[in-house]
N, C-alpha and C positions, 0 to 999 in steps of 0.2 A: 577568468571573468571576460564576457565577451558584452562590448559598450556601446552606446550609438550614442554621440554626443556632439549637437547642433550648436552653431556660434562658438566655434572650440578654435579659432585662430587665433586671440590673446586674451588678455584680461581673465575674468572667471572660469571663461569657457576651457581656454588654456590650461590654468591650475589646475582643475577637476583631473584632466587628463593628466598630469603630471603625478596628481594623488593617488590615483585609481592605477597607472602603470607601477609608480614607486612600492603602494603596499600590495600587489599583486607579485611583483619579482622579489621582496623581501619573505613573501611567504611558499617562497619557491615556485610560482605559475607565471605562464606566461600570457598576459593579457593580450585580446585583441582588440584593441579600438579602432574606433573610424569616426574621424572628426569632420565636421562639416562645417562650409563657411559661403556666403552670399559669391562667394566667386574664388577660384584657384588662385590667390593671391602668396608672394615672399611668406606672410608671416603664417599662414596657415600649412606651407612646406614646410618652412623653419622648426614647428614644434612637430610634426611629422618625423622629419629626419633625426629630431632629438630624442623621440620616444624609441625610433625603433636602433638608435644606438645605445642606447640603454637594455635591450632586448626585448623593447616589445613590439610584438606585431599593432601594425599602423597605418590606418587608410586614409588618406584625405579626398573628399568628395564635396565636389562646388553644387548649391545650390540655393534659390533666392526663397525664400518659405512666403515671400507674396504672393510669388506660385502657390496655385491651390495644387496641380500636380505634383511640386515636389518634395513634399513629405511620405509619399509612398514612394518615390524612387528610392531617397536616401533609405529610409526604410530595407526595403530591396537587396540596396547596394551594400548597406551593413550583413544583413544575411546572408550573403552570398558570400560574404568575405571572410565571418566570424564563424558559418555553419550552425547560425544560431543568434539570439541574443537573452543574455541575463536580466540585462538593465541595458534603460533608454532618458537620457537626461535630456530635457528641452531645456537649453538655454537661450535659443534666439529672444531678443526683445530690441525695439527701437524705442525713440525717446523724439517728440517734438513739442516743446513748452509753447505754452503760450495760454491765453486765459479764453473758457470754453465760449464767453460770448463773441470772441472775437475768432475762435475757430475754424480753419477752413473744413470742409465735408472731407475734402480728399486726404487730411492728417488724419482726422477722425477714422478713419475705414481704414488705411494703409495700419496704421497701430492695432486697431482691430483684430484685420487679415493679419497682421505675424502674430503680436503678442497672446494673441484666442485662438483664431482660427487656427493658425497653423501649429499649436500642439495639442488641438483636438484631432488634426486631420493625423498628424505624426503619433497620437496614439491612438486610434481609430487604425492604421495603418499597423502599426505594432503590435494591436490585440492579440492574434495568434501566436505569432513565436513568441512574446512571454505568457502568453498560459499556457506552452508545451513546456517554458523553463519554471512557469510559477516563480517567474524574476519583478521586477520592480520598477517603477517608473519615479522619477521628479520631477517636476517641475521648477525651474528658477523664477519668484516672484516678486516679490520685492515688499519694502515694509508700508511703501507709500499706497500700496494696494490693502494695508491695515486702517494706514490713517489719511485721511486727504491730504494733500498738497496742492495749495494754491499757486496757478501758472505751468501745473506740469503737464495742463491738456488733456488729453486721453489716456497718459500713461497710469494714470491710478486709476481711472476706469477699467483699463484694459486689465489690468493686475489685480482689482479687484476678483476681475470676474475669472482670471486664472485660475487665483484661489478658489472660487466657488468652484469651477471647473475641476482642480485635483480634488474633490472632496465627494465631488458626486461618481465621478471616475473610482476613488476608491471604494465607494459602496457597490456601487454595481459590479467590481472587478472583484472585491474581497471572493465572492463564492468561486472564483477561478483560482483563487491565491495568486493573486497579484495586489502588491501594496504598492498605492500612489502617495505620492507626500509631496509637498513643496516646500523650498525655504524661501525665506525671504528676506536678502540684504539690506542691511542698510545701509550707510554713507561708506563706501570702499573706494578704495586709490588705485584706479585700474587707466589701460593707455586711455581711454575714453573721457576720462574724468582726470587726465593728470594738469591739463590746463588751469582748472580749477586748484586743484591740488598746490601749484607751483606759487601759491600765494598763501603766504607765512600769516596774513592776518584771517583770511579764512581759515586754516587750517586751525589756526588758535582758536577760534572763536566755537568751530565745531567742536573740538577736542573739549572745550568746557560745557558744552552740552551733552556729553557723550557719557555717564557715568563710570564705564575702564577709561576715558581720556586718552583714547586713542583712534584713530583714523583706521578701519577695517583694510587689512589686505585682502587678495583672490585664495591667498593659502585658507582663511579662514571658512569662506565659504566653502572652498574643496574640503576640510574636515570636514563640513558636517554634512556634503552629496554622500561622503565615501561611508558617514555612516549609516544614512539612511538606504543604499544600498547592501550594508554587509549585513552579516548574519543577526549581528549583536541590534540591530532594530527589527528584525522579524517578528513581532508584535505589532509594528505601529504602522498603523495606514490610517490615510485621512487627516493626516498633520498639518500645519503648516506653522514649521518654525522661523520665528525671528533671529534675526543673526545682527545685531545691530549694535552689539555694547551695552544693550540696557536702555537704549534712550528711547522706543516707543513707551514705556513702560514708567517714562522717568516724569512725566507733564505734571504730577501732583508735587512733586518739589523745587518747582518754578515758583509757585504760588509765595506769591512773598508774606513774612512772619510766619514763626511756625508755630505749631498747636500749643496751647497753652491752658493748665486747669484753672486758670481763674478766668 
């Protein structure tokens, strides 16, 4: 399996690549990855040196996706490395809350430019070598691109429009055989959010909104990249699944008293 996976120095990004090396050496291949990160930083080596002592081949390549240029370098740079690619994971996304009428232009556009533009540019760039592999693409969305969230800014905008974005990507790509999907997390306990996380009454209070009553880890979402890349979803493009515990899904059971025939 040869992978190009963007925002891959910790949290989700990380796992993916950790899923994607583990079940590729447990089925006897040796994956190639090449993770990519806003800059050549400790933790983006760190999981680098881990994958490839484990046995798999491993590239780490620095690159900002607010750069409109660099989604076809890394692009490039995975091919060049891999002699190919199967599968291409956008995981870049940034995050700057705040409420839209208070908004400044330049968060607006900056979420924009990575969270849209740049894995339309990253799969615009990738088009060829996965219709030579007829491999797969993801997108990482999020759930709040399903449902609004008040204060989070551009971030559900922009994740809305991802989701539109994988869906039309897989229509127009299906006649190549290439299937786009996206998933979409919801509340995960990653280094980015451990802040939050580190507080026992938040943690409680989401845990009882969450119908499993539990806080999402990165291993979660990395099941369900690894399967929307394997063989075993080669039917499905155009998806975009919820990873969130049940709780988009769960708003009619807030409703206080329940159904009753009288």
């Amino acid at each position: 399996m040869r992978v190009l996976i963007t925002g891959a120095s910790r949290g989700i990004g990380a796992g993916i690549a950790r899923k994607l090396a583990e079940d590729a050496l447990k089925r006897g291949d040796t994956p190639s990855l090449v993770l990519t990160a806003s800059r050549q930083g400790e933790e983006l080596t760190a999981i680098v040196e881990e994958l490839q002592a484990r046995g798999a081949r491993a590239l780490a390549v620095a690159g900002d996706m607010a750069d409109p240029e660099t989604p076809a370098r890394l692009v490039e740079a995975a091919v060049d490395f891999c002699g190919g690619l199967d599968g291409v994971v956008s995981n870049v996304g940034v995050m700057a809350p705040g409420r839209l009428a208070e908004l400044e232009r330049a968060d607006w556009e900056r979420l924009h430019d990575i969270n849209v533009r740049g894995p339309w540019l990253l799969a615009k760039a990738a088009y060829p070598v996965l219709k030579a592999s007829r491999g797969s693409l993801v997108n990482i969305a999020s759930m709040v691109g399903v449902q609004p969230h008040p204060g989070s800014g551009a971030y559900s905008t922009s994740k809305a429009a991802l989701i539109m974005l994988t869906q039309q990507l897989a229509l127009e790509w299906a006649v190549d055989g290439i299937r786009v999907n996206s998933v979409s997390p919801g509340m995960i306990h990653t280094s980015a959010t451990d802040k939050l996380y580190q507080q026992p009454e938040v943690v409680e209070r989401r845990e009882q909104v969450i119908p499993l009553h539990q806080i999402g880890q990165p291993a979660h979402i990395a099941g369900v990249v690894a399967f929307l890349l394997g063989r075993e979803a080669a039917y499905m493009t155009g998806q975009n699944l919820l990873a969130d515990g049940g709780f988009a899904g769960a708003i009619m059971s807030h409703i206080p008293g329940l159904p009753s025939r009288d």
